[in-house]
BADO-120750 format. One record per residue (C-alpha): residue number from 1; x, y, z; residue in one letter. Coordinates in pm, 1 decimal, padded with zeros to 6 digits. Layout:
# BADO-120750
    k        xx        yy        zz  r
  NUM         X         Y         Z  A
...
# end
This chain:
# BADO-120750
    k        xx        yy        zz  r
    1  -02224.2  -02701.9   02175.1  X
    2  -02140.3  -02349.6   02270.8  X
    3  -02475.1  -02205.4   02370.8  X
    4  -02482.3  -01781.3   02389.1  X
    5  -02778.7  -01571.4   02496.4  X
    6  -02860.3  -01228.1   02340.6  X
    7  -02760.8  -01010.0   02671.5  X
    8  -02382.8  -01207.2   02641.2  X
    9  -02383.5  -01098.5   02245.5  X
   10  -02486.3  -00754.9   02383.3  X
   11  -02206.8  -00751.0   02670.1  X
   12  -01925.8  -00845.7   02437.3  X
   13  -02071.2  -00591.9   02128.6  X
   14  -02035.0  -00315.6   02391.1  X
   15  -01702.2  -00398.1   02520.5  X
   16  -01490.8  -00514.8   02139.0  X
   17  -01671.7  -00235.0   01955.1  X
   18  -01600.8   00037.4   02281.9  X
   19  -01972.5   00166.6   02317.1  X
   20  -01840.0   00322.4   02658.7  X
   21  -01612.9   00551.1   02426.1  X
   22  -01285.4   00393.9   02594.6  X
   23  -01079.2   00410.0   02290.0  X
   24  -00717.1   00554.9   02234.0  X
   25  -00849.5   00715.0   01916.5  X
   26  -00956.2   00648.3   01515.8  X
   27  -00708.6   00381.2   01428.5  X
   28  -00825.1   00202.2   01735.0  X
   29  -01176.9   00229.0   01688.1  X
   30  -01128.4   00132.4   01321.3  X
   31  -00936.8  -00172.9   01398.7  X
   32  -01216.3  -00286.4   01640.5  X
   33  -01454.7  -00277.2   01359.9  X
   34  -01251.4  -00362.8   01063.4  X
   35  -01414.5  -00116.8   00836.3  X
   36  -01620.8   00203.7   00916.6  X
   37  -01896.1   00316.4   00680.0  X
   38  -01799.1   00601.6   00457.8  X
   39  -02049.7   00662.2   00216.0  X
   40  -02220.3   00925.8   00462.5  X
   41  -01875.2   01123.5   00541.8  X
   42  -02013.6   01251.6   00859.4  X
   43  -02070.1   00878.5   00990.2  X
   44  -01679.5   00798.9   00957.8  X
   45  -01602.0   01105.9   01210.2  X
   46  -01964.5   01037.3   01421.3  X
   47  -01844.2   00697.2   01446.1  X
   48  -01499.1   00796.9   01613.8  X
   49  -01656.6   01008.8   01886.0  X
   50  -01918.4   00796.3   02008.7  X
   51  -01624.9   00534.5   02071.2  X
   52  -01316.0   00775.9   02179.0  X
   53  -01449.6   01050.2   02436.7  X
   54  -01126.8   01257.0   02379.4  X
   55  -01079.0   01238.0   02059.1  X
   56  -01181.4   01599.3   01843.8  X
   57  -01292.7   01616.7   01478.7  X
   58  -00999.8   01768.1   01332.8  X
   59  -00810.6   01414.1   01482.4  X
   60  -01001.4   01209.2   01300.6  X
   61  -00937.2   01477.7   00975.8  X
   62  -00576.6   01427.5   01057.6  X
   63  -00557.8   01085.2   01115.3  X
   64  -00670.6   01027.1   00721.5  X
   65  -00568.3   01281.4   00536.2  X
   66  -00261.2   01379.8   00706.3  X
   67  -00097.7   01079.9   00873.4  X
   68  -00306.9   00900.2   00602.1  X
   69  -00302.2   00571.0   00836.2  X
   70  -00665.9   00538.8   00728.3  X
   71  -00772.6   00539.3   00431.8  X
   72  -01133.3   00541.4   00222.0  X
   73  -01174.3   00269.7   00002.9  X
   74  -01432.1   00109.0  -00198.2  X
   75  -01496.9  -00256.5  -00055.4  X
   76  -01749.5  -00516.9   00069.5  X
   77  -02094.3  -00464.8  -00086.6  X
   78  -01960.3  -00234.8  -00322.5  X
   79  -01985.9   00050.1  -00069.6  X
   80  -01705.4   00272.9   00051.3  X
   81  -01548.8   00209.3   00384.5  X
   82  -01275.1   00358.6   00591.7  X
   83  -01018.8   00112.6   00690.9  X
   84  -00626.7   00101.3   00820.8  X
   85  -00376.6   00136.7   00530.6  X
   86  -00230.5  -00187.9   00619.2  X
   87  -00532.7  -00363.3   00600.4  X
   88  -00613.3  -00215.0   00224.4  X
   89  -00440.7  -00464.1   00032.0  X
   90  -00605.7  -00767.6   00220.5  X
   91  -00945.9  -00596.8   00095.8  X
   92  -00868.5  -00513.1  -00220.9  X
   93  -00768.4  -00917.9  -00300.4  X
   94  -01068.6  -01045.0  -00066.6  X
   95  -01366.4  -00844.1  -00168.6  X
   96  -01277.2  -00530.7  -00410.0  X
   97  -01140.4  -00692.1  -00707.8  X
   98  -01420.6  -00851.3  -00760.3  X
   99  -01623.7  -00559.4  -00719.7  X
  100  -01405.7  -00388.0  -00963.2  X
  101  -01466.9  -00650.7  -01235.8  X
  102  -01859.4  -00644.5  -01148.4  X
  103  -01858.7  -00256.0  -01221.2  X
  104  -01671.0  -00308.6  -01565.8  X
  105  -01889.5  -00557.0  -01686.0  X
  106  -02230.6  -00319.6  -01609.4  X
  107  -02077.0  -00043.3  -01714.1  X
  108  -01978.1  -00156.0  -02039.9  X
  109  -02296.5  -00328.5  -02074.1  X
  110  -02489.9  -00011.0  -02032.8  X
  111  -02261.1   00147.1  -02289.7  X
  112  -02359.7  -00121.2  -02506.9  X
  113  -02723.5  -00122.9  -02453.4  X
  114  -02762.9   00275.7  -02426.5  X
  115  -02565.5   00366.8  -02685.6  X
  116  -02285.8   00659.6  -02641.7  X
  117  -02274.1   01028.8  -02729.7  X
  118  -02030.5   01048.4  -02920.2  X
  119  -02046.7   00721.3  -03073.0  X
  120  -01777.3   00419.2  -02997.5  X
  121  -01596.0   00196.6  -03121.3  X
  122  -01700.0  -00176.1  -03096.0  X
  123  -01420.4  -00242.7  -02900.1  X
  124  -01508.3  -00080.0  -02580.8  X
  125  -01310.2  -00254.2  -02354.9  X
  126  -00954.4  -00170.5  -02513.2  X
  127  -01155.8   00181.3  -02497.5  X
  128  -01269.7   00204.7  -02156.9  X
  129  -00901.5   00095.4  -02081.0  X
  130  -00709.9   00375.1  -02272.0  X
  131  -00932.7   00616.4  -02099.4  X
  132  -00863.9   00473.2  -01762.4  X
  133  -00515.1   00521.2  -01836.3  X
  134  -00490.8   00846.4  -01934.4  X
  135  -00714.4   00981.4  -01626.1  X
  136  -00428.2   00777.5  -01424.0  X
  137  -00166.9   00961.4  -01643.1  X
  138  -00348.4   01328.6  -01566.6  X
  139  -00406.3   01218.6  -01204.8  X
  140  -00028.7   01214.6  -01184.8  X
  141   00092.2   01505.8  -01361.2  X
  142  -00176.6   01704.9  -01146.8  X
  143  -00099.2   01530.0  -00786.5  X
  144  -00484.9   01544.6  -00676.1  X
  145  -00782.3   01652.5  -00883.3  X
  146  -01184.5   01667.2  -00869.9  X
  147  -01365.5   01487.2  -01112.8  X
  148  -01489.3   01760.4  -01232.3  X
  149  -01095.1   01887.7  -01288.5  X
  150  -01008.8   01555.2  -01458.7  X
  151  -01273.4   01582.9  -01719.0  X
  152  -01137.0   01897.0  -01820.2  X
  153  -00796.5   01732.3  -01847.3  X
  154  -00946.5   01443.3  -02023.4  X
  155  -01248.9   01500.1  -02238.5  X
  156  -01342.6   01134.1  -02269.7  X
  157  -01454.1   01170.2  -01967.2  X
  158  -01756.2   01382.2  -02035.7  X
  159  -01893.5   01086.0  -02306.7  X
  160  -02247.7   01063.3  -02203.2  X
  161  -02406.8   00726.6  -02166.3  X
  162  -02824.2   00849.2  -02243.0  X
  163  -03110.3   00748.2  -02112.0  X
  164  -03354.7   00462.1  -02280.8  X
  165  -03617.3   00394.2  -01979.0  X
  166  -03783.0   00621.1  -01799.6  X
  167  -03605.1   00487.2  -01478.6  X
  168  -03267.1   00581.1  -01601.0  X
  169  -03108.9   00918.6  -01634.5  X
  170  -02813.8   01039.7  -01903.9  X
  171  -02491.2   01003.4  -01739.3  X
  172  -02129.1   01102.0  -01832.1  X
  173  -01860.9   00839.7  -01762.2  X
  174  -01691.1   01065.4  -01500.0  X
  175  -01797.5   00939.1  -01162.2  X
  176  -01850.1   00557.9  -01309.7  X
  177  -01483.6   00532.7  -01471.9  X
  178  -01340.7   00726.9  -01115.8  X
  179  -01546.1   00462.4  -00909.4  X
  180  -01409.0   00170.7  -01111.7  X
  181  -01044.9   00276.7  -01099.6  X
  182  -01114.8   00303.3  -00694.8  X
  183  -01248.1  -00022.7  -00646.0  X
  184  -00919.2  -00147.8  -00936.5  X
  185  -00715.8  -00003.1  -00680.5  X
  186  -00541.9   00302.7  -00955.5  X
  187  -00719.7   00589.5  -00730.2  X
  188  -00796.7   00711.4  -00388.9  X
  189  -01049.5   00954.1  -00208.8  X
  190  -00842.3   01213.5  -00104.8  X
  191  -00917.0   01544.0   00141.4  X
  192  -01297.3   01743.4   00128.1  X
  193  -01342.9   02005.8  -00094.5  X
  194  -01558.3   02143.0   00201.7  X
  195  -01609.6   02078.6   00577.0  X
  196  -01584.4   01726.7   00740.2  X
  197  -01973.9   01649.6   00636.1  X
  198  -01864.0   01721.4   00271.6  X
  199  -01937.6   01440.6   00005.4  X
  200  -01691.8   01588.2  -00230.0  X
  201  -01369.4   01543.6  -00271.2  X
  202  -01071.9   01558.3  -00466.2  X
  203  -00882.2   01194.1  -00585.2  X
  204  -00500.7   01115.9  -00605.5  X
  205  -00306.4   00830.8  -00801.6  X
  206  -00280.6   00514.5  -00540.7  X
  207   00119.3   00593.7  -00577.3  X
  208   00079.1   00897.3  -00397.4  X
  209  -00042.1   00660.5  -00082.5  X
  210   00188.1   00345.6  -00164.5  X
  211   00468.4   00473.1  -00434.1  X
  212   00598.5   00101.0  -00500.9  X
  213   00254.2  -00007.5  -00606.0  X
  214  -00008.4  -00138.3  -00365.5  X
  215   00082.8  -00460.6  -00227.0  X
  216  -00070.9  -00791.1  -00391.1  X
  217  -00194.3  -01039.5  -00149.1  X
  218  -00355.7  -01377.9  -00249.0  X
  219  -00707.2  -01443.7  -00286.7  X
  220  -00803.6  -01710.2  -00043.6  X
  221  -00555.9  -01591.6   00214.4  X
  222  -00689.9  -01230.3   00204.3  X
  223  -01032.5  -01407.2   00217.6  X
  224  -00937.4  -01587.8   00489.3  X
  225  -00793.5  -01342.1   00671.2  X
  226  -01105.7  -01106.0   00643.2  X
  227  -01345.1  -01305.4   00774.0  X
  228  -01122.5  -01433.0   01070.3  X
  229  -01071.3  -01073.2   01179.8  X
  230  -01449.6  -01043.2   01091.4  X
  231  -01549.9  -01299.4   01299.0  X
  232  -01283.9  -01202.0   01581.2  X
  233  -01507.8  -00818.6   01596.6  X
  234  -01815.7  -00958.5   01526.7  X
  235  -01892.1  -01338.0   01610.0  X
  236  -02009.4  -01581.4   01699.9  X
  237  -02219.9  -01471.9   01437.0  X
  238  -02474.5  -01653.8   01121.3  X
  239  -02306.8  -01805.5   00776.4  X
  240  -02563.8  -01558.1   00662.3  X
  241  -02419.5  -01300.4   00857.7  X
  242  -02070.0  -01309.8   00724.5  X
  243  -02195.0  -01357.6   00359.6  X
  244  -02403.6  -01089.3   00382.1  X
  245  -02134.0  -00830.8   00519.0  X
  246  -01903.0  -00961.9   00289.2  X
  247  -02078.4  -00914.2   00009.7  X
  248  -01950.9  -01302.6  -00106.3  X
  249  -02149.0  -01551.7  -00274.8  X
  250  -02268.5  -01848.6  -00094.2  X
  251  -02007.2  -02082.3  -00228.2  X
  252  -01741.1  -01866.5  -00151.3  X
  253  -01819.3  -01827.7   00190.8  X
  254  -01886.0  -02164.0   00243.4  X
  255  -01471.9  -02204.0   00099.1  X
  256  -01356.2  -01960.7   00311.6  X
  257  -01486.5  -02072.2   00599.6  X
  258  -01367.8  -02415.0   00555.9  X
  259  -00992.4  -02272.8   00564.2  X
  260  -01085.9  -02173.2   00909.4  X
  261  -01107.1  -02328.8   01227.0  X
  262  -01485.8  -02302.1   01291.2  X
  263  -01707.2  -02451.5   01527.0  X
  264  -02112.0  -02481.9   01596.1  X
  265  -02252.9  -02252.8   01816.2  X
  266  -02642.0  -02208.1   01944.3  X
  267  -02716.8  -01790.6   01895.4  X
  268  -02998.4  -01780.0   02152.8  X
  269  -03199.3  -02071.6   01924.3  X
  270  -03039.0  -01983.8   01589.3  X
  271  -02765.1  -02171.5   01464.8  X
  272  -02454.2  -01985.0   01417.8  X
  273  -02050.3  -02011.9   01397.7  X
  274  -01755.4  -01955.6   01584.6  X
  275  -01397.7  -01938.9   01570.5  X
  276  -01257.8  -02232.9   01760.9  X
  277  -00911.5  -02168.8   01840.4  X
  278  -01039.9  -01867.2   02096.5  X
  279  -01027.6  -01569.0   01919.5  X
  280  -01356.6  -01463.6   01979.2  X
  281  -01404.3  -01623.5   02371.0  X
  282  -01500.0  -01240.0   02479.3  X
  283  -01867.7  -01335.9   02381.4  X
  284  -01885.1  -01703.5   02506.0  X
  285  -01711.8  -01551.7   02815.5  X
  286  -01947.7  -01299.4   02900.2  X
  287  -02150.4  -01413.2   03152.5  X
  288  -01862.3  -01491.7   03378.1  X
  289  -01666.7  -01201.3   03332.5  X
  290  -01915.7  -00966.5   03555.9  X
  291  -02100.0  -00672.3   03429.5  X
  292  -01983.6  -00377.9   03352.2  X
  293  -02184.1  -00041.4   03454.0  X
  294  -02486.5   00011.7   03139.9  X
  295  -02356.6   00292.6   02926.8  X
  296  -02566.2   00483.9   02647.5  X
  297  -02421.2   00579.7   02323.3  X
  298  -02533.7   00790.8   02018.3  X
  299  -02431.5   00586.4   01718.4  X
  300  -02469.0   00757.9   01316.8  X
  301  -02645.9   00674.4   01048.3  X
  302  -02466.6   00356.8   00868.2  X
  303  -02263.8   00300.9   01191.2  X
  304  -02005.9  -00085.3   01134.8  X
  305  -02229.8  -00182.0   01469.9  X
  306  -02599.9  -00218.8   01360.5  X
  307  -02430.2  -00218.0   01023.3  X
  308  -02248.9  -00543.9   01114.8  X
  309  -02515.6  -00821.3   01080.7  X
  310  -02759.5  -00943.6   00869.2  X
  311  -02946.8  -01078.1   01150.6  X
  312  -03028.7  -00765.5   01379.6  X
  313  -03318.6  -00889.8   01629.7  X
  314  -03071.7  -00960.1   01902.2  X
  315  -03028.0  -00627.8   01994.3  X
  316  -03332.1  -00417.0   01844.5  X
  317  -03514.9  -00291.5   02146.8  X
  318  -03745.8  -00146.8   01907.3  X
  319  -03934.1  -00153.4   01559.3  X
  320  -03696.1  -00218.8   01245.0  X
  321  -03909.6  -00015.0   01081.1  X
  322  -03821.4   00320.1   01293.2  X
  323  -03463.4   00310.5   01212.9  X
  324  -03414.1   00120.1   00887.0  X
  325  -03483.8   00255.1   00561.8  X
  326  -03633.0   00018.0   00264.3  X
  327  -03282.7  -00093.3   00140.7  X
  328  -03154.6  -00240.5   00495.5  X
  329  -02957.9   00103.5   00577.6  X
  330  -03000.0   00232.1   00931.6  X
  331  -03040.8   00552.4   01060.1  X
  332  -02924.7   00743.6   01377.5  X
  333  -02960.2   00517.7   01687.5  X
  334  -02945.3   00551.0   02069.3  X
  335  -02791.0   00253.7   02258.2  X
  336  -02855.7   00150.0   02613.0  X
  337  -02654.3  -00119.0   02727.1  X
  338  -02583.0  -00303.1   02399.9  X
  339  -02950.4  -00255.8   02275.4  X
  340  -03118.5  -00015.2   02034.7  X
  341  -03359.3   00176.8   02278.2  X
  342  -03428.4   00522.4   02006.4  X
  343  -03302.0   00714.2   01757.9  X
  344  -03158.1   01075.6   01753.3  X
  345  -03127.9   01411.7   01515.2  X
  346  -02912.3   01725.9   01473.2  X
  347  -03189.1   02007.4   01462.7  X
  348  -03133.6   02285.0   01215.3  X
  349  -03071.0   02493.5   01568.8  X
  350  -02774.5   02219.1   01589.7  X
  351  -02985.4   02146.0   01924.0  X
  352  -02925.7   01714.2   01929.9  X
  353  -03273.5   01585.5   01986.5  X
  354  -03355.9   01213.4   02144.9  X
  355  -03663.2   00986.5   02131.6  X
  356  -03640.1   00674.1   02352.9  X
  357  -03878.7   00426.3   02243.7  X
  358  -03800.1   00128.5   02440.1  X
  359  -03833.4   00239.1   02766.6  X
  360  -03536.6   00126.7   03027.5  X
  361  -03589.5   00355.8   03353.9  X
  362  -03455.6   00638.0   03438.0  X
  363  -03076.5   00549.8   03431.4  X
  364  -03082.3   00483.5   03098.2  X
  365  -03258.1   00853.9   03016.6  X
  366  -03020.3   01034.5   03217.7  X
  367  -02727.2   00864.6   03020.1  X
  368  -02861.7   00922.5   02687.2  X
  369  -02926.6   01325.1   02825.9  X
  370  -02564.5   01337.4   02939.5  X
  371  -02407.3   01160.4   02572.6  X
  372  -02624.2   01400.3   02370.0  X
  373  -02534.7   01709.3   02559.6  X
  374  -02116.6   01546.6   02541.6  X
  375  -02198.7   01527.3   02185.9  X
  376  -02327.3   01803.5   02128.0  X
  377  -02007.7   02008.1   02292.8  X
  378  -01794.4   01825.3   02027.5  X
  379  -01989.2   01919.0   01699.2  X
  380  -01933.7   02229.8   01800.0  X
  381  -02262.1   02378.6   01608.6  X
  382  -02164.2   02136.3   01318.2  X
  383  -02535.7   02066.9   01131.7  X
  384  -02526.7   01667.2   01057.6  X
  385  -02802.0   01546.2   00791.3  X
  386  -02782.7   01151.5   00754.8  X
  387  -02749.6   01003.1   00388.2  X
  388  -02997.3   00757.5   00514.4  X
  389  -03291.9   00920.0   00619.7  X
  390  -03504.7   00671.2   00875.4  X
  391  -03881.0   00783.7   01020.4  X
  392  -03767.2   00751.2   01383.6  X
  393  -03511.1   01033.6   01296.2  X
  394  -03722.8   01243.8   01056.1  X
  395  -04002.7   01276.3   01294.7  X
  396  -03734.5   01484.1   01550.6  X
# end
């Protein structure tokens, strides 16, 4: 049995996910990952520069919104990810359809048990159907719209859903029926309304990104293929870990990693898996290959890295509990040498502050100076407030 220890894990996380910032640009760094976080805006671009030292903001703009070879798109874990536009219909089969019929079935359940203003018909699936139709219908005429354009170009849109606990709040069907049709594949996050660390934006018909239809791929081989290229980035890994970034079910993991060729590995006295025809020899390699120089680097909020496993111990340096919220989402982080040493902040000044908690000599504090003060020169005064707000961070 393959046996790995945490500092090979380390080695190989900082050369496949390029923590020494040695990649071409976005696409590359996107591909290394398979998916980068999107639900903070400013992690997707945060993301980019920590792993591409020449690569600028407005690239990374470019690269998705005018190239449009990346693309934002709801997938595993029912959270929105950017990922390459050729990879988008092997995500939609694997994990988004599913996610798609998971959001139908609570939405019309809550439209059921809450009631509607104005009432409905019975039959609110035919309903919720027409409507999503005609929003597709507007989306087109109007090329790209806000949601807040679309409800004026389709009033069902504003039918309010009320509130009957005191944990719920009234809602109108705008941004549930828009995230649906995302994660169904009909619609697509298009270009900011404001700057790069904007959270809205307006949406455009999928045909205006694939005009013969997005591409249908089967089930089990876009499953398949997923956690293969999963596994490639990110193992050897846990069966935990792969069902938990995949957002699958137990049994279906359990299928879809019997379509692979997978063998037992010992994760520094944790059982884990590995791909067995080689794809992933970088890690079980690592201790022969020789060591490259330590290098620091200032990962976001929801970065794919820490982001990547459910297991993290391996290469927390520090207390979960300074960088992760309640719900498992992690905040800023500062990496030395494959290892979480800190955490970081964007002052109000848009001064980039550091706290190294895990102490690793003075190397490692002049390299963390030196990749603040880089970064720092690249936001270009830019003021960055993480979606997921972590004590480590909020204390700078």
């Amino acid at each position: 049995m393959r046996r790995l220890t945490e500092q090979a894990r380390r080695r190989a996380l900082v050369r496949r996910h390029h923590l020494a910032g040695d990649a071409d640009g976005p696409e590359e760094v996107t591909r290394a990952l398979v998916a980068l976080h999107a639900t903070d805006p400013a992690s997707v671009y945060l993301s980019v520069l920590a792993r591409s030292a020449a690569t600028t903001l407005g690239e990374v703009s470019e690269t998705m919104y005018d190239r449009r070879s990346l693309v934002r798109w709801m997938g595993m874990r029912r959270t929105l990810f950017v990922v390459a536009r050729d990879d988008v219909p092997m995500i939609q089969a694997a994990v988004s359809a599913s996610v798609a019929a998971t959001l139908r079935r609570r939405l019309i359940s809550r439209m059921v048990r809450n009631g509607t203003e104005p009432p409905l018909s019975d039959e609110l699936d035919d309903w919720l159907g027409r409507l999503e139709d005609d929003v597709e219908s507007a989306l087109v005429r109007l090329g790209a719209a806000t949601g807040t354009q679309l409800a004026s170009e389709v009033p069902a849109l504003r039918t309010l859903i009320p509130a009957r606990t005191a944990s719920e709040s009234a809602q109108r069907l705008t941004t549930s029926v828009l995230t649906l049709m995302s994660a169904d594949g009909r619609v697509v996050r298009s270009t900011p309304t404001g700057p790069w660390t904007s959270r809205q934006h307006l949406w455009e018909p999928t045909t205006a990104w694939w005009p013969h239809s997005l591409p249908i791929v089967d089930e089990a081989d876009a499953q398949r293929d997923l956690a293969h290229r999963w596994l490639e980035r990110f193992g050897p890994a846990t069966v935990e870990d792969l069902q938990w970034w995949t957002g699958w079910t137990k049994t279906t993991t359990a299928r879809v990693l019997q379509a692979l060729p997978i063998e037992e590995v010992d994760l520094h006295g944790r059982p884990g898996i590995a791909l067995s025809d080689g794809s992933d020899q970088d890690a079980a390699d690592a201790e022969d290959c020789g060591r490259r120089p330590p290098v620091a680097a200032l990962l976001p909020a929801l970065d794919p890295t820490p982001m990547g496993w459910k297991h993290r111990d391996w290469f927390l340096g520090i207390e979960r509990e300074a960088i992760f919220d309640r719900a498992g989402n992690v905040g800023p982080t500062l990496w030395w040498n494959g290892e979480i040493i800190g955490s970081w902040a964007v002052a109000s000044s848009g001064e980039i502050r550091t706290v190294i908690v895990a102490e690793r000599g003075e190397d490692a504090r002049t390299a963390v100076d030196e990749a603040a003060a880089r970064l720092h020169a690249r936001l270009d005064g830019a003021i960055v407030t993480p979606a997921a707000r972590t004590p480590l961070e909020q204390s700078l």
